[in-house]
C-alpha positions, 0 to 999 in steps of 0.5 A: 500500500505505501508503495502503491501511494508513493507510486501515484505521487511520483506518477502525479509529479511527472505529469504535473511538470510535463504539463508546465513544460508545455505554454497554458492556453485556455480550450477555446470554448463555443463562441458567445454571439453577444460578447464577440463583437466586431472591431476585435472579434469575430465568430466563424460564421458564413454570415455576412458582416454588419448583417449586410444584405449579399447585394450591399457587401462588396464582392472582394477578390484576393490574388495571391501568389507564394513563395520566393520573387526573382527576377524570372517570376517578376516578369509574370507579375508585371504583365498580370498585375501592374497598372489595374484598378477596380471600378471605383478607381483605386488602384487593385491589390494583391499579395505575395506570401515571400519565401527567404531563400533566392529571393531578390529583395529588390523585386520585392520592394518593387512590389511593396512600392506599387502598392501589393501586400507583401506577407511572410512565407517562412525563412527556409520553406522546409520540404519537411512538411512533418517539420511544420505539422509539429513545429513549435512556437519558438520554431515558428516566432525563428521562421516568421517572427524573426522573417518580419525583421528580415524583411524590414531590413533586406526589402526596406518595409516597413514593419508595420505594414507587414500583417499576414502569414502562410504556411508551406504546403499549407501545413497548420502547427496548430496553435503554435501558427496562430500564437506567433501571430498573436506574439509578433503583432501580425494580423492574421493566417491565411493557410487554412482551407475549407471545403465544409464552408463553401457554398455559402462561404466562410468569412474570416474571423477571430480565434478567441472562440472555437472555430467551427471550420473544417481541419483539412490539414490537421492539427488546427487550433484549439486553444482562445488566442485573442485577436489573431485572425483567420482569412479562410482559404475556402476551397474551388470545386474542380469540374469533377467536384473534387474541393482544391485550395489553390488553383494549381492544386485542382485535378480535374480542370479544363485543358491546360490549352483551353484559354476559354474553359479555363476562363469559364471555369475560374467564373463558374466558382467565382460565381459562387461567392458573388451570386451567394453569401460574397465571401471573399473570393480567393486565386491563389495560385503559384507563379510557375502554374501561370508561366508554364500554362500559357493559356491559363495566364490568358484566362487568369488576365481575363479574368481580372479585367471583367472583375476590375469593370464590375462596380461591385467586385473590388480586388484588394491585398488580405489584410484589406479584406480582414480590415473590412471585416473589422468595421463593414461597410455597404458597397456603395460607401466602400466604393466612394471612399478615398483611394490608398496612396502606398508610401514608396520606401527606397531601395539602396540596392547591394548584390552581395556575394558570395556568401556562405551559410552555416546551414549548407555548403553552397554559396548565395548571391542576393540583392538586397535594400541594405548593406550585405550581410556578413553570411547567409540570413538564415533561421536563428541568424535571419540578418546574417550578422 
């Protein structure tokens, strides 16, 4: 008997400091309508903002592309993007979600200059997609805490203007992803898909309660972590009604050659959102999926020039979307207000090179808005001091 109670209080002990090796978070619990309340909070709801009705809710579109900007995709950026506007006369946005490596920070300041949103990627974008399913907080503050740094020296952005976040391969760490936003003064994730909430669609909303979206790529949150948002990538149904989070990811799609199925596809699930409950609509999409296809890049430019004529329909960064969102707005006074005039920042430009890396054998050139850096930028030494 003294040996069965002495065995408890050691097993008791070990589970206590297990437990305190480990950051407390509150469970999330059910959301409370009443106490949720926009600016600050949001429950996970297909419900429209400010209780609008769908044909007084602007139509956002969000044109994103990921990974690392070089001096081979910037072509496609500046064919595709510069120089539109929406109806309302402002100048249309996009972002890009950067990766570090073999990225041209001059490219990206170029971006940021005409007026995209320029958001994080991670520093070394691992393959390892079992490395982000069990990266920790402190894995995540090393890979897109310390990238906002880096990108405010190497790109010359300012830090303020840097909001959102995207996991590789779309790969979720659970809480870990969202408390690095909530730690670092970010705003919000957008690598979360749903194929649940989809027709109607999910508007972005907060974690200080329970979500109720689908976990496609698991583990997702469970834990109330205040103020950090989530941009649901809300998912396109291929031709075979197969869900696909990005447009690169469908299996069932039209010809790779047919400019006009693939225009009249990208329609079809825009359709869905502007004759429904006007989610926010997502193109999310790789560079390499446009240079490669051709025909596609048509349809994409298509595309984007019936939105940019229709009065309704708005193509806007992520973060403008979330900020939207916090304080709604009717259409018809969202498309008269005042354009944003982005703040160019200067690019003194470095080719720096070589450099060696303390995480490989290779060497790096890079080009960056700053003096060069003594190694390779890399996690835990993102500056290369």
């Amino acid at each position: 008997m003294k040996w069965s109670w002495l065995l408890i209080t050691v097993l008791a002990a070990v589970a206590v400091a297990d437990d305190s090796s480990e950051d407390v978070l509150s469970l999330a619990e059910s959301c409370d309508q009443e106490a949720c309340q926009l600016p600050e909070c949001r429950c996970s709801s297909t419900n429209i903002p400010g209780n609008l009705e769908p044909r007084n809710t602007p139509q956002f579109v969000m044109v994103t592309f990921d990974d690392a900007v070089n001096i081979i995709n910037i072509e496609t950026y500046r064919d595709l993007l510069y120089g539109r506007t929406n109806a309302n006369g402002c100048s249309a946005g996009g972002t890009f979600y950067v990766s570090h490596e073999y990225t041209n920070y001059q490219l990206v300041n170029e971006l940021y200059n005409r007026g995209y949103e320029i958001a994080l990627h991670s520093i070394t974008h691992k393959t390892d997609q079992e490395y982000w399913r069990t990266a920790t907080t402190e894995d995540m503050m090393k890979e897109f805490g310390d990238q906002r740094k880096q990108m405010e020296l190497l790109a010359n952005i300012p830090i303020s203007e840097i909001h959102g976040i995207r996991s590789p391969f779309l790969q979720l760490s659970g809480n870990a992803t969202f408390q690095v936003i909530k730690e670092t003064g970010l705003t919000y994730d957008c690598s979360w898909p749903t194929i649940s909430f989809v027709n109607p669609g999910l508007w972005p909303y907060t974690l200080d309660y329970a979500s109720t979206q689908d976990c496609v790529v698991p583990p997702c949150p469970t834990a109330s972590i205040p103020g950090a948002w989530v941009v649901p990538m809300v998912s396109w149904n291929d031709l075979q009604g197969v869900a696909c989070s990005m447009a690169d990811s469908c299996f069932f799609t039209p010809s790779l050659t047919d400019e006009q199925a693939w225009f009249e596809f990208i329609v079809g699930n825009f359709e869905r959102h502007y004759l429904g409950n006007r989610a926010p609509f997502g193109y999310f999409v790789h560079e390499w999926y446009l240079r490669a296809y051709p025909a596609v890049q048509r349809a994409v430019a298509r595309f984007l020039d019936m939105i940019n004529n229709i009065p309704d329909v708005f193509m806007v960064n992520t973060n403008e979307v979330v900020e939207w969102v916090k304080n709604p707005i009717p259409v018809n006074e969202y498309s008269s207000k005042a354009c944003k005039t982005p703040v160019a920042t200067t690019c003194p430009v470095s080719v720096c090179g070589p450099l060696s890396s303390h995480h490989t054998e290779m060497q790096y050139w890079m080009t960056v808005c700053s003096s060069c850096p003594n190694t390779y930028p890399w996690l835990g030494n993102p500056l290369g001091l």
